[in-house]
ROVOFI-214854 format. One record per residue: residue number from 1; residue in three letters; chain; z, x, y of N, C-alpha, C in turn. Coordinates in Angstrom, 1 decimal, padded with zeros to 4 digits. Example, Ala and Ser with C-alpha at 12.3 -4.5 7.8 and 13.67 -1.06 7.14 Angstrom:
! ROVOFI-214854
+-----+------+------+--------+--------+--------+--------+--------+--------+--------+--------+--------+
| pos | code | unit |    n.w |    n.u |    n.v |   ca.w |   ca.u |   ca.v |    c.w |    c.u |    c.v |
+-----+------+------+--------+--------+--------+--------+--------+--------+--------+--------+--------+
|   1 |  Ala |    A |  007.8 |  013.2 | -005.7 |  007.8 |  012.3 | -004.5 |  007.8 |  013.2 | -003.3 |
|   2 |  Ser |    A |  007.1 |  012.8 | -002.2 |  007.1 |  013.7 | -001.1 |  007.9 |  012.9 |  000.0 |
+-----+------+------+--------+--------+--------+--------+--------+--------+--------+--------+--------+
***
This chain:
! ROVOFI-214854
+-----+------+------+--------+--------+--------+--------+--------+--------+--------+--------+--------+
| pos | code | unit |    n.w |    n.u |    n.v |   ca.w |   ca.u |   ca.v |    c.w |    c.u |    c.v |
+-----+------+------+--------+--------+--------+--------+--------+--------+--------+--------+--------+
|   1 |  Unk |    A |  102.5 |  111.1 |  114.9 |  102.2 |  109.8 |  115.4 |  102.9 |  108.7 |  114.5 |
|   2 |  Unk |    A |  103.1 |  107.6 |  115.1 |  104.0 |  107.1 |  114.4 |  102.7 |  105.7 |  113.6 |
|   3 |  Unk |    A |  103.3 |  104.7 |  112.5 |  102.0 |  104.3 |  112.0 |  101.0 |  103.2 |  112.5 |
|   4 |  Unk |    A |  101.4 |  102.4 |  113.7 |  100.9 |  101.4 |  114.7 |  099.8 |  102.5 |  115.2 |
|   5 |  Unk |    A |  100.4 |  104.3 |  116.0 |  099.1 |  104.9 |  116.4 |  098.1 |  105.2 |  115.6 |
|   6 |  Unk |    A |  098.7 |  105.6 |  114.0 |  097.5 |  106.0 |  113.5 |  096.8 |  104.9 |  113.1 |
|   7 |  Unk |    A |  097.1 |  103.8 |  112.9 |  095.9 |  102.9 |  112.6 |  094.9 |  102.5 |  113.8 |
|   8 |  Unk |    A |  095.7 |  102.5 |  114.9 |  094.9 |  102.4 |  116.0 |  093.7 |  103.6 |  116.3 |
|   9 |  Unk |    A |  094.0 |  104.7 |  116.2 |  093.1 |  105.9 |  116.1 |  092.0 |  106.1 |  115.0 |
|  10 |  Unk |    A |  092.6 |  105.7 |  113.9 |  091.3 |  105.2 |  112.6 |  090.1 |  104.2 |  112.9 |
|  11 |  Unk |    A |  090.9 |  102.8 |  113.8 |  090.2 |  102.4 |  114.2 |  089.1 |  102.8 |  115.0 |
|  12 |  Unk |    A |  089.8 |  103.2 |  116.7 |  089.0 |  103.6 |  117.3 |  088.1 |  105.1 |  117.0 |
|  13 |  Unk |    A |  087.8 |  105.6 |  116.0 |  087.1 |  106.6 |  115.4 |  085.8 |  105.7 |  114.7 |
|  14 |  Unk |    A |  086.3 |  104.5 |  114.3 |  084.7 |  104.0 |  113.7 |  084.1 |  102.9 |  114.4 |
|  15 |  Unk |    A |  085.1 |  102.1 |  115.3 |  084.4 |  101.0 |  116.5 |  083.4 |  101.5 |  117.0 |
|  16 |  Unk |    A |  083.1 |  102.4 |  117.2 |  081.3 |  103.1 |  117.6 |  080.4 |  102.5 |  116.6 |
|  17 |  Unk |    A |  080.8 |  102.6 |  115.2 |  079.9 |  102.8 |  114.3 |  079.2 |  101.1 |  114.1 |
|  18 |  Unk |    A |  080.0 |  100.5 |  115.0 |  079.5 |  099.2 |  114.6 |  078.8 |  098.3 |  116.0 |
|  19 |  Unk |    A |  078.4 |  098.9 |  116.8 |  077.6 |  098.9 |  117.6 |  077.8 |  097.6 |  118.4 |
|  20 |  Unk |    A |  079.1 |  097.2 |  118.9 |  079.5 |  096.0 |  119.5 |  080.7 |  096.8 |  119.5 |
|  21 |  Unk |    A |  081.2 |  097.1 |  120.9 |  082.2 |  097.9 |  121.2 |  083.6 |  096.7 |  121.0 |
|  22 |  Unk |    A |  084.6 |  097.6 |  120.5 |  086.0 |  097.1 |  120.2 |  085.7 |  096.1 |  119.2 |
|  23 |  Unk |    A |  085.3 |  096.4 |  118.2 |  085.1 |  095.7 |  117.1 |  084.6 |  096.9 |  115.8 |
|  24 |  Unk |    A |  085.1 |  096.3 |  114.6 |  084.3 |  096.8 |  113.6 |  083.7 |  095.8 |  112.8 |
|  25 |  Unk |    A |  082.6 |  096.3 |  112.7 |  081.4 |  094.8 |  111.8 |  082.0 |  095.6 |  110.1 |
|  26 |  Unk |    A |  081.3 |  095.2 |  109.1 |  081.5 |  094.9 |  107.8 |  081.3 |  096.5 |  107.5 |
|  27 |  Unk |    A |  079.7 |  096.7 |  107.5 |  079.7 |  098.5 |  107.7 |  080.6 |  099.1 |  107.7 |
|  28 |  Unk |    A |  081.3 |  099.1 |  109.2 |  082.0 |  100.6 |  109.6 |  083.4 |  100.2 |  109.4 |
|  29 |  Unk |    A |  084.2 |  098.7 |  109.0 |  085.1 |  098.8 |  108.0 |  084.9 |  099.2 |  106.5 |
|  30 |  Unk |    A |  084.0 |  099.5 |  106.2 |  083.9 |  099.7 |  104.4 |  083.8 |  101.2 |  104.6 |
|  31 |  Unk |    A |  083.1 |  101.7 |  106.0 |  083.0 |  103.3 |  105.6 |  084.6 |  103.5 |  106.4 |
|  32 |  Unk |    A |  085.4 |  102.5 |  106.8 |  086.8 |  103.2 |  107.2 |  087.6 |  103.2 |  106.0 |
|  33 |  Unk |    A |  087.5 |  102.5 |  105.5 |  088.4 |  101.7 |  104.1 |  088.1 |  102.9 |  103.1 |
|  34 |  Unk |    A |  086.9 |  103.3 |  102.8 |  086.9 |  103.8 |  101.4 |  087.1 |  105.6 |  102.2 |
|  35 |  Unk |    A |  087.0 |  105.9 |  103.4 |  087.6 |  107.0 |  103.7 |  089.1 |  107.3 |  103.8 |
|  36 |  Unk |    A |  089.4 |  106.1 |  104.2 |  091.1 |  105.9 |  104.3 |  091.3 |  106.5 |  103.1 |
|  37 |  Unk |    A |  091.0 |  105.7 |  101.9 |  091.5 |  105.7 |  100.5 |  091.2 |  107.2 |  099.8 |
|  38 |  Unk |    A |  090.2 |  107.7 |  100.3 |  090.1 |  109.2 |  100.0 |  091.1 |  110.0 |  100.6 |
|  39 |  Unk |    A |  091.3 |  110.1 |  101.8 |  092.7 |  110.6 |  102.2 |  093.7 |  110.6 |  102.0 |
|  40 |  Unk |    A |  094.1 |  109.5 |  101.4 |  095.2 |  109.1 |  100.6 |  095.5 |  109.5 |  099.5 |
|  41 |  Unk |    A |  093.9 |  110.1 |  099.1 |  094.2 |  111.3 |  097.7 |  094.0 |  109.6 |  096.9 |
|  42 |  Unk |    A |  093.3 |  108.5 |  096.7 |  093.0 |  107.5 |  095.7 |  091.8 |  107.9 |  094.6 |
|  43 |  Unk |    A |  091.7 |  107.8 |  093.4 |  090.9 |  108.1 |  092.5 |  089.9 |  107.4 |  092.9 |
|  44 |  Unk |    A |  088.6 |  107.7 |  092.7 |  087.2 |  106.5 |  092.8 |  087.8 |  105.8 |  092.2 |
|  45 |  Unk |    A |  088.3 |  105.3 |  090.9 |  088.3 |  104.0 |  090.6 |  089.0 |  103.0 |  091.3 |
|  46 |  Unk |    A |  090.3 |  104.0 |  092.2 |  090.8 |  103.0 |  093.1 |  090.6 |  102.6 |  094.3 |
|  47 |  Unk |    A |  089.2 |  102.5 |  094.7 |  088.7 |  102.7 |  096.2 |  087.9 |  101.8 |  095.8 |
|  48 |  Unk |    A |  088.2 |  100.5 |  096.8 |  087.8 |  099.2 |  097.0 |  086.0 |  099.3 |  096.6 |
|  49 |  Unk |    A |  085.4 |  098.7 |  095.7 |  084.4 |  098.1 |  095.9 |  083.4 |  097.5 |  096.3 |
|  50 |  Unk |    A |  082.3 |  097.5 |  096.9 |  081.5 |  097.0 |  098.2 |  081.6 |  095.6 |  098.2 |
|  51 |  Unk |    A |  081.7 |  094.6 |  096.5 |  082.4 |  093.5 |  096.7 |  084.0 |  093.1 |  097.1 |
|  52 |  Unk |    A |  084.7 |  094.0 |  096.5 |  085.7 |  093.7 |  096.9 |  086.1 |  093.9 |  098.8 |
|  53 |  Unk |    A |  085.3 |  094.9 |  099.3 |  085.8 |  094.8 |  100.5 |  084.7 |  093.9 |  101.5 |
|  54 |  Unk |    A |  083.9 |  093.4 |  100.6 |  083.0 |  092.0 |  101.4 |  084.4 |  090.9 |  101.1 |
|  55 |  Unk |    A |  085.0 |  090.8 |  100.1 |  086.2 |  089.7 |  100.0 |  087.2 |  089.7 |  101.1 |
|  56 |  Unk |    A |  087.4 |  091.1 |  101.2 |  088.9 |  091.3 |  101.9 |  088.2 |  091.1 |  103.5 |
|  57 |  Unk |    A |  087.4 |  091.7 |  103.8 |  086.5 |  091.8 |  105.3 |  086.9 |  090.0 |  105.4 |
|  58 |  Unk |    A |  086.5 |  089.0 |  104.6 |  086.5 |  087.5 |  105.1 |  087.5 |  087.4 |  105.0 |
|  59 |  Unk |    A |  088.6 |  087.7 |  104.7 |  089.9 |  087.7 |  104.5 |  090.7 |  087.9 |  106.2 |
|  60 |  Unk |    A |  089.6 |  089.0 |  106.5 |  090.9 |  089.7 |  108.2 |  089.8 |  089.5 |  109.2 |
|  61 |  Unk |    A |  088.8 |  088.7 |  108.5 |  087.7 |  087.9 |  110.5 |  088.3 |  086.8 |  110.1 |
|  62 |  Unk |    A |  089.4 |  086.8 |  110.9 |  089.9 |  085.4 |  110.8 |  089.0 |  084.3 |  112.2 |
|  63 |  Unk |    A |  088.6 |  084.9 |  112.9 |  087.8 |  084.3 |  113.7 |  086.1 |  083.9 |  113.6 |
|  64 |  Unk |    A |  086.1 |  084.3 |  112.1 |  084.7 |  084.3 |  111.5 |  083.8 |  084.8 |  112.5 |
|  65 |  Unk |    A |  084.1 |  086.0 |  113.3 |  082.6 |  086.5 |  114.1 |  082.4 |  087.6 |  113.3 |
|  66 |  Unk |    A |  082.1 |  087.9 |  111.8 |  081.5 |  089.0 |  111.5 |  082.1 |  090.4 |  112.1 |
|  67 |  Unk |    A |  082.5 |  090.7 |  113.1 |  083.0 |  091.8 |  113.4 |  084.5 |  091.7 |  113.7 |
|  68 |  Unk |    A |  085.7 |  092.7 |  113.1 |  086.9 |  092.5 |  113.4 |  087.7 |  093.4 |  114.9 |
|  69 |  Unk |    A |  088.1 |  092.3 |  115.5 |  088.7 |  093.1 |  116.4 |  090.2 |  093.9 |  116.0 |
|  70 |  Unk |    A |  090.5 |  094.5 |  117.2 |  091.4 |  095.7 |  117.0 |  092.3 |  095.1 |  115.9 |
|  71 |  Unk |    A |  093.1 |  094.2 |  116.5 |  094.1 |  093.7 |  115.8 |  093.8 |  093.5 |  114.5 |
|  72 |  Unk |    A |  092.7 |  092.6 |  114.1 |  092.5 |  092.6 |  112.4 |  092.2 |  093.7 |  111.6 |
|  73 |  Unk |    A |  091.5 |  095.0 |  112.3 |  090.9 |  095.7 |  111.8 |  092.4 |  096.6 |  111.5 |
|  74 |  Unk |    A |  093.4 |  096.8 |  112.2 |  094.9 |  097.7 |  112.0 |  095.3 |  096.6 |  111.1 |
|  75 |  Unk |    A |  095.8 |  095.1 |  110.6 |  096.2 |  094.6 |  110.1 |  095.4 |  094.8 |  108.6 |
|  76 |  Unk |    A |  094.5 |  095.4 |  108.5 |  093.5 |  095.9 |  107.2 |  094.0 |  096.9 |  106.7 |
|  77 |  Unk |    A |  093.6 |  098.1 |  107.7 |  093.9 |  098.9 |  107.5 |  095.2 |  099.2 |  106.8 |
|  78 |  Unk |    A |  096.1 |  098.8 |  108.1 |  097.8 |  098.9 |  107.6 |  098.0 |  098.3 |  105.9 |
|  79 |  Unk |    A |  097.2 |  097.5 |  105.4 |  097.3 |  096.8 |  104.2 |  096.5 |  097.8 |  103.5 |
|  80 |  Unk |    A |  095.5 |  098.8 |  103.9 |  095.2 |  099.5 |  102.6 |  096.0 |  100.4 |  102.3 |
|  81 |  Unk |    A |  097.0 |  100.9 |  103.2 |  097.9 |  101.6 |  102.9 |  099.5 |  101.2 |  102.3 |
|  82 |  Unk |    A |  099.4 |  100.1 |  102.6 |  100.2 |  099.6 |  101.5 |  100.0 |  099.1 |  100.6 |
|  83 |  Unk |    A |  098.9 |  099.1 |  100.2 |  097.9 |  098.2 |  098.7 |  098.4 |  099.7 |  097.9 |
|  84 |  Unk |    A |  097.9 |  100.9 |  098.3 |  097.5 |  101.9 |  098.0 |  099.1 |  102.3 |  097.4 |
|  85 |  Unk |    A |  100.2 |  102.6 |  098.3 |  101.4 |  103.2 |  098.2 |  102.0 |  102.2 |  097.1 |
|  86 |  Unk |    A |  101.4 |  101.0 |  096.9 |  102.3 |  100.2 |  096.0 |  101.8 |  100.2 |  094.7 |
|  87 |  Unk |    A |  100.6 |  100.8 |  094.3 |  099.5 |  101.0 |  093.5 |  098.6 |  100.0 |  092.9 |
|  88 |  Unk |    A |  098.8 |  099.2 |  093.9 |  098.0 |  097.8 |  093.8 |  096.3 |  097.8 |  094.3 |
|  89 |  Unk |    A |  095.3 |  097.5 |  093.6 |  094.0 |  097.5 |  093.8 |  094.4 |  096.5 |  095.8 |
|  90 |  Unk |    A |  093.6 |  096.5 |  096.4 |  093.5 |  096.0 |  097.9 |  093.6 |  094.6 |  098.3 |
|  91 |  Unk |    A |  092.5 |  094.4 |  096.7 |  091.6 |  092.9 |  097.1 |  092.3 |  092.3 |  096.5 |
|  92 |  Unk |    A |  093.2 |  092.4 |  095.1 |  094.1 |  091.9 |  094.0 |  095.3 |  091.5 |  095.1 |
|  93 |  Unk |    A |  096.0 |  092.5 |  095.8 |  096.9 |  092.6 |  096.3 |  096.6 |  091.6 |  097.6 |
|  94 |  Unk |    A |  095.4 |  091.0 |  098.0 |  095.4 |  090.2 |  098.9 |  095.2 |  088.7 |  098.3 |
|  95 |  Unk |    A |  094.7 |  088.4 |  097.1 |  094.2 |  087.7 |  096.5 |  093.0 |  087.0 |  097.0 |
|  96 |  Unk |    A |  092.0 |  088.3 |  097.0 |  090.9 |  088.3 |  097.6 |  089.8 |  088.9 |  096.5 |
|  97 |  Unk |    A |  090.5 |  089.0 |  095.1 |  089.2 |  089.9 |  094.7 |  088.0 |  088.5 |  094.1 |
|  98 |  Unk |    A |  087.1 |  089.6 |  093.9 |  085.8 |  088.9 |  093.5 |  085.9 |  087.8 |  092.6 |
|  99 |  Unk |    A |  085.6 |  086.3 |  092.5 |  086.1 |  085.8 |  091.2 |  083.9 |  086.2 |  090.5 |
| 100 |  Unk |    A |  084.2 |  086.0 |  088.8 |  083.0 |  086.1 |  088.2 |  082.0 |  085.3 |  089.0 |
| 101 |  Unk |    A |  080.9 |  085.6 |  089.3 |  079.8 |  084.4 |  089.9 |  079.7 |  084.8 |  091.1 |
| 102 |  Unk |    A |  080.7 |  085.6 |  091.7 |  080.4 |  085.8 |  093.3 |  079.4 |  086.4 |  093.5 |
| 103 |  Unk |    A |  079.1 |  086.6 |  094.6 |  077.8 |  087.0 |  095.2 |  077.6 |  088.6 |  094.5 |
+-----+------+------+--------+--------+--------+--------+--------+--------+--------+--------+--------+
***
């Protein structure tokens, strides 16, 4: 499959999990994201953080409804895989990581 299907198929594998169909809420992006990155053969130390992917999640709801639809959630996606392939942490690479004090 070429890489537009497989982000689409990643997606639709976890849009269930987030219980508002064709959407993924914060949840079932974090459990896509840090499975992605295991697949990818990434070290735990390189698999996004539950703050860092609360950063990057407000980063791709660009329509601020808490859940991302298709399009944001492949435009994530597609970026973890190139955060990853360029050996750049996700959230650094987005200029999204945690500053000190955050939540």
């Amino acid at each position: 499959p070429d890489f537009i299907e497989t982000l689409v198929a990643y997606y639709e594998a976890y849009s269930p999990w987030s219980g508002h169909p064709g959407t993924l809420n914060f949840s079932a992006a974090t459990h896509a994201i840090r499975n992605l990155c295991q697949r990818l053969g990434a070290a735990e130390s390189d698999i996004p953080t539950g703050d860092e992917v609360f950063h990057v999640f407000l980063v791709y709801d660009r329509g601020a409804t808490n859940n991302l639809t298709k399009t944001e959630a492949c435009d994530l996606l597609g970026d973890v895989i190139k955060s990853h392939l360029s050996g750049q942490r996700l959230a650094a690479n987005l200029g999204a990581a945690p500053q000190p004090g955050d939540g």
